[in-house]
C-alpha positions, 0 to 999 in steps of 0.5 A, spaced: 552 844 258 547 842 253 539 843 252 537 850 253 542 855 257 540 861 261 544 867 262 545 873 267 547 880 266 554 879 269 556 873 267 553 867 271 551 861 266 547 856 268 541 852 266 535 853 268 535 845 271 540 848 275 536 853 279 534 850 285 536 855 291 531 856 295 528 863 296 527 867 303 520 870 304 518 876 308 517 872 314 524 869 314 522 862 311 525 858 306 522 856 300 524 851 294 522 853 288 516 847 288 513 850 293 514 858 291 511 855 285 505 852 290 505 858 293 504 862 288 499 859 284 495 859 291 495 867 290 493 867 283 488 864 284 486 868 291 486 874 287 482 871 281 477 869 287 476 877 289 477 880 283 470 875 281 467 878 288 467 885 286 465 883 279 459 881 283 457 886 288 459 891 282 453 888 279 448 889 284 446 894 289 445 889 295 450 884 296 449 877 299 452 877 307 457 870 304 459 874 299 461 880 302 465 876 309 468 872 303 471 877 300 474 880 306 476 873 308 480 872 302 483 879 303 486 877 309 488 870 305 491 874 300 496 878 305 498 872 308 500 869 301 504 875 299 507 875 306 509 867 305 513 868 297 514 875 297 522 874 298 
């Protein structure tokens, strides 16, 4: 093999280029790491997208409706990720 080489704990050398199994989600589907890489970042950016919410309506003592319905509807969206790559 050549370039950089991974190694688990019980013996199996591999690649990091090798890595191409698909990975099972709570929901039963299968993801290649491409798309558990989509996924995920969708996710990150879901929490980033909340935690500027509640900076928000901490910083004011009347929220704006938008704000507040966004917020639970990126909760909800943030769920379904978590359901979609959690393996």
């Amino acid at each position: 093999m050549t370039g950089a080489q991974k190694t688990k704990p019980h013996g199996g050398n591999r690649e990091a280029s090798e890595n191409t199994t698909a990975r099972t989600s709570d929901s039963g589907a299968q993801h290649s790491p491409q798309q558990a890489t989509a996924l995920m970042l969708a996710l990150f950016a879901t929490d980033a997208a909340c935690a500027q919410l509640d900076r928000y309506a901490l910083a004011t003592d009347a929220p704006v409706w938008g704000a507040v319905e966004a917020a639970d509807l990126l909760d909800a969206a943030r769920m379904m990720l978590t359901r979609s790559v959690t393996p």
